[in-house]
C-alpha positions as CSV (number, residue, x, y, z in Angstrom):
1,X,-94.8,-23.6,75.2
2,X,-95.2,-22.0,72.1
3,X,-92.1,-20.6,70.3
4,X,-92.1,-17.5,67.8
5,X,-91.1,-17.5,64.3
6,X,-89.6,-14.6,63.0
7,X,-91.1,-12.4,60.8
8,X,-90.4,-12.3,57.3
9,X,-88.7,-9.2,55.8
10,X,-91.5,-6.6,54.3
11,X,-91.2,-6.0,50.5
12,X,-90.9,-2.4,50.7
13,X,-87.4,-2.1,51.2
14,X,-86.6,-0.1,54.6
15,X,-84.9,-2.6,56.0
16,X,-81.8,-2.4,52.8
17,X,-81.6,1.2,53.6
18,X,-81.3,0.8,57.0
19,X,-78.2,-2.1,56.1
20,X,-76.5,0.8,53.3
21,X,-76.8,3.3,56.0
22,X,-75.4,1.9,58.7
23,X,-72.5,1.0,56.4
24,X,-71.7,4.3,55.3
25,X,-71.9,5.6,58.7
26,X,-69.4,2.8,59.3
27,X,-66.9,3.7,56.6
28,X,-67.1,7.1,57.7
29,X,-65.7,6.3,61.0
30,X,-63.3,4.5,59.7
31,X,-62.0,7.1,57.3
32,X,-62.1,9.8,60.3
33,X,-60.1,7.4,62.0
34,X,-57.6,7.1,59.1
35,X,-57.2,10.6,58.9
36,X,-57.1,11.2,62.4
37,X,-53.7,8.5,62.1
38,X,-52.0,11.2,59.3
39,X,-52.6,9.4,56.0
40,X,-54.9,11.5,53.5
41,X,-56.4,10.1,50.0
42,X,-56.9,12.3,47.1
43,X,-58.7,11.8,44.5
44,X,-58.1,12.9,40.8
45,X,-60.1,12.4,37.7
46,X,-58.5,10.3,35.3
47,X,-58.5,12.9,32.6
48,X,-55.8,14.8,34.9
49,X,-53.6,12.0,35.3
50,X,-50.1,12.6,33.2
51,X,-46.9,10.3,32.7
52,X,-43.9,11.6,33.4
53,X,-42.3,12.0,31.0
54,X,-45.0,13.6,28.2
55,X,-45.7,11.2,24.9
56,X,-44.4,14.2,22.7
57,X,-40.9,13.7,24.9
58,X,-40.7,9.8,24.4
59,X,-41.3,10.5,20.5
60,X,-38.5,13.4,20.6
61,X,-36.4,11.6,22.3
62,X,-37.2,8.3,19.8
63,X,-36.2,10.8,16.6
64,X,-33.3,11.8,18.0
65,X,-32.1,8.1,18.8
66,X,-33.0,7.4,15.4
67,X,-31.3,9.7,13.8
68,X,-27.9,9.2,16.0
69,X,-28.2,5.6,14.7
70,X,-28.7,6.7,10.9
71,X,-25.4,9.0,11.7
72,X,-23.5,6.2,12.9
73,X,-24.8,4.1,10.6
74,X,-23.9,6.3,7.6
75,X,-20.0,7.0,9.0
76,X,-19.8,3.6,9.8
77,X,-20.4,2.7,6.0
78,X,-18.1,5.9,4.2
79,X,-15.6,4.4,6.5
80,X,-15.6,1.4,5.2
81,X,-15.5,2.7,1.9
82,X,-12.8,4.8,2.2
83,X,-10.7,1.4,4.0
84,X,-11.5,-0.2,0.8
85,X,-10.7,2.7,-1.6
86,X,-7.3,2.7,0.2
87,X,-6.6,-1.3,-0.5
88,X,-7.4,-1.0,-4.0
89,X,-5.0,1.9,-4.1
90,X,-2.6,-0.1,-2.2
91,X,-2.9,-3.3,-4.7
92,X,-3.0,-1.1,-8.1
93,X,0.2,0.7,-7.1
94,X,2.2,-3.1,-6.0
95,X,0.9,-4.6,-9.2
96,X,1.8,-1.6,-11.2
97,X,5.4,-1.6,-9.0
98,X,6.0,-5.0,-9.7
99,X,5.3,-4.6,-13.7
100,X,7.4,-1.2,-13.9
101,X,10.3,-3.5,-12.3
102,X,9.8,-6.4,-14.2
103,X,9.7,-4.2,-17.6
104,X,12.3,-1.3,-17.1
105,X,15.1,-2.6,-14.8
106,X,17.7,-3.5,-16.9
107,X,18.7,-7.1,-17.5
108,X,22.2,-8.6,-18.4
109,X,22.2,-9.8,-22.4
110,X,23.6,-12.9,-23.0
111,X,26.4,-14.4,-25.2
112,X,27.8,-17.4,-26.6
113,X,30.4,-18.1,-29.4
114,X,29.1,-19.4,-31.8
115,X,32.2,-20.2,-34.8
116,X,35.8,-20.8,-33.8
117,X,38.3,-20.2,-36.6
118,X,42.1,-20.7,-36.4
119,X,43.4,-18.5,-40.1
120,X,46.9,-18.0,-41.5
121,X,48.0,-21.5,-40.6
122,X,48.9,-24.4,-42.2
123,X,49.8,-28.1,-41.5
124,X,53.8,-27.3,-41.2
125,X,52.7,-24.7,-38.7
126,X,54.9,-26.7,-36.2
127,X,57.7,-25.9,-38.4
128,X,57.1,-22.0,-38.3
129,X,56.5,-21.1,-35.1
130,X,57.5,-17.5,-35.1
131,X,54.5,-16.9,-38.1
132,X,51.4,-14.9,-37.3
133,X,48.3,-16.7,-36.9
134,X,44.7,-15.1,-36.8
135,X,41.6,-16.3,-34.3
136,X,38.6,-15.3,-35.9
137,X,35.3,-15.9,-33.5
138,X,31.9,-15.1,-34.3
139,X,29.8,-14.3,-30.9
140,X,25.8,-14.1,-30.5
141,X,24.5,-11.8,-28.3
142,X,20.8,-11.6,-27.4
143,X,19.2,-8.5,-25.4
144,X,16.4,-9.6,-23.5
145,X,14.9,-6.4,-22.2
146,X,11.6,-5.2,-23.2
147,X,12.7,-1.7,-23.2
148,X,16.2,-1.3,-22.9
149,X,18.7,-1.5,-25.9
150,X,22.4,-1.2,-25.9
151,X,24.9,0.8,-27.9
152,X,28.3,-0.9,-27.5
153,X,31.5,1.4,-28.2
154,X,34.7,1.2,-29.2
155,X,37.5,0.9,-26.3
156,X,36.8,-2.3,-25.9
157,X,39.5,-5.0,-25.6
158,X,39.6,-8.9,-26.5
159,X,42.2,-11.5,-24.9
160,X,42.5,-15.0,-25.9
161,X,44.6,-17.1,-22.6
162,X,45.8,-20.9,-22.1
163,X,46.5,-21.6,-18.6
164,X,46.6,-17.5,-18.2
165,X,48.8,-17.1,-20.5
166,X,48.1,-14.4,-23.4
167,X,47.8,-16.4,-26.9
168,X,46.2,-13.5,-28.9
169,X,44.0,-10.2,-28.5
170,X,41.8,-7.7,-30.3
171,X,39.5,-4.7,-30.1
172,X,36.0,-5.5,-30.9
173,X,34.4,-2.9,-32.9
174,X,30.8,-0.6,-32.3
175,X,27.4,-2.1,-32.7
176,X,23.9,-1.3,-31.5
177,X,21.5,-3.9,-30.4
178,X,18.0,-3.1,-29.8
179,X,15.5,-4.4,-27.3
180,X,14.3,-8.2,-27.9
181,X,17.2,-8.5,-30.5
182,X,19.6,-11.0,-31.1
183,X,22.6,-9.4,-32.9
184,X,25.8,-11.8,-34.6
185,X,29.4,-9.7,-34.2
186,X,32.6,-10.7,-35.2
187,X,36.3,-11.2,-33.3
188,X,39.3,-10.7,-34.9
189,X,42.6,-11.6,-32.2
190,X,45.8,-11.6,-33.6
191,X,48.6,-13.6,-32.1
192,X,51.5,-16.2,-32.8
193,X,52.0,-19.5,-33.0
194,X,55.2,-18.9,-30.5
195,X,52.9,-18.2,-27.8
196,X,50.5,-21.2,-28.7
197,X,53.2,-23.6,-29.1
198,X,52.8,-25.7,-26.2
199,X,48.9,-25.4,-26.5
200,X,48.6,-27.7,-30.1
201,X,47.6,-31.1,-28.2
202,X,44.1,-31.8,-28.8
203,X,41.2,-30.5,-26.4
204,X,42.6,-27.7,-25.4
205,X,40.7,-25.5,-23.1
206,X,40.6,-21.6,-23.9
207,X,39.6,-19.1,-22.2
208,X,38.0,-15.7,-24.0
209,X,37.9,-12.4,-21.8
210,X,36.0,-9.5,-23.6
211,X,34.9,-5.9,-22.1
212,X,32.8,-4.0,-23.9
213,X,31.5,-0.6,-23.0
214,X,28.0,0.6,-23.9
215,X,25.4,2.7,-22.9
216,X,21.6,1.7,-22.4
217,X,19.1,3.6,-24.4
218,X,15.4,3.8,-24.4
219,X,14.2,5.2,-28.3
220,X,16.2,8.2,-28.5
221,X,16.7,9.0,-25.2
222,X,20.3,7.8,-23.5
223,X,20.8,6.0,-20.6
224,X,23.6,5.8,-18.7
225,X,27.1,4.3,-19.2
226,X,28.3,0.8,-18.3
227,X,31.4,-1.9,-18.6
228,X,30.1,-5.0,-19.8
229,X,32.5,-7.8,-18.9
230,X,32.0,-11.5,-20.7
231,X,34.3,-14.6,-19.8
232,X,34.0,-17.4,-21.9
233,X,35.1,-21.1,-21.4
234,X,35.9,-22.8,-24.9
235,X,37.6,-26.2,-25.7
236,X,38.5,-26.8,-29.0
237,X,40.2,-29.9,-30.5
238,X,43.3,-28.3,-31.3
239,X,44.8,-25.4,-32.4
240,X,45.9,-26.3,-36.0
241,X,44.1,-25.2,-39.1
242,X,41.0,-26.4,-39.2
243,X,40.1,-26.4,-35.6
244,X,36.9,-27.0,-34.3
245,X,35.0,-25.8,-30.9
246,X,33.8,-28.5,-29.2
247,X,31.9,-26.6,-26.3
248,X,31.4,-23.6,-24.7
249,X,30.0,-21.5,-21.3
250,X,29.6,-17.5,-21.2
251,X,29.2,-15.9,-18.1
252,X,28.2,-12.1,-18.2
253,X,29.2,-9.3,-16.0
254,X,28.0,-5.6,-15.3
């Protein structure tokens, strides 16, 4: 039994038409039969095709985020200036406080005594005890302000004591004392030797109470007024001629 071979496709190409054909006639059916179902396909050309939202929106809207940034930026920074403006303000006015303080608030002077004399005595003072004897005290003062100096006035009062009890007294006379200055003034106390007599053992322990009023001044220009008060502490080796201070402690007042 013989058997046939099929015959080989012809070179002239009617067979691939046939094949393309019957494909587009099948995708054609197939599309009716998608639209028949509701679903339609458009087609655009791509030179129609826009994104939403335009390139010249996405550029305006990149300036204006810029520039809010370069606003914020620049705020941000004047601020900061202005916080440390204010601190530098703050620490120039403190230091310049602080110096004002230091350099015009008045400050106390000091004193000390520095000679202790015992005059119109002699070595039978024992035996005249009504007689008059003078203290004579020479007492340093020193003004430490930079600014301030002091007139002292008249008014003023000195009392010598033992034990509180008056042995002598005086009125200290005017001086001036400028600022920085050390100024040297001079006590005279007059008193007895009747009111001393029990105090001529040796180391006795005086006790020098001095006001003086004054008024601060700054060159020419007067300050107010003030009471200066100075207590003293002295112990000398006896109150006979010839007697000598052995120490002494000042304490100032105002």
């Amino acid at each position: 039994m013989e058997e046939k071979m099929p015959s080989p496709p012809s070179g002239d190409g009617k067979d691939d038409s046939q094949a393309d054909a019957s494909a587009i006639s099948i995708a054609t059916t197939s599309a009716a039969l998608v639209l028949r179902s509701g679903t339609y396909l458009v087609q655009l050309p791509k030179d129609q095709i826009y994104r939403i939202p335009p390139p010249e929106n996405a550029v305006i809207a990149d300036s204006l985020r810029n520039h809010s940034f370069k606003r914020r930026k620049s705020c941000r920074f004047v601020l900061q200036w202005i916080i440390i403006c204010v601190i530098l303000v703050g620490v120039i006015l403190a230091a310049c406080s602080v110096m004002f303080s230091a350099t015009l608030k008045p400050k106390n002077p000091t004193f000390r005594i520095e000679h202790f004399h015992l005059k119109n005595s002699s070595s039978s003072s024992s035996h005249h005890l009504g007689s008059m004897v003078e203290y004579d005290i020479s007492m340093r003062s020193e003004n430490p302000n930079v600014v301030w100096g002091v007139d002292y006035q008249d008014g003023g009062r000195a009392l010598l004591s033992y034990h509180k009890k008056e042995i002598a007294r005086g009125k200290p006379l005017a001086f001036s004392q400028g600022s920085k200055n050390a100024v040297t003034f001079r006590l005279v106390l007059d008193g007895s030797l009747r009111s001393a007599e029990h105090s001529l053992t040796s180391n006795a322990i005086l006790k020098l109470s001095l006001t003086l009023p004054g008024r601060l001044k700054f060159v020419l220009l007067k300050a107010w007024s003030m009471n200066m008060s100075i207590s003293c502490n002295l112990k000398v080796n006896s109150l006979a001629k010839g007697a000598k201070m052995l120490s002494q402690a000042c304490q100032v007042v105002v």
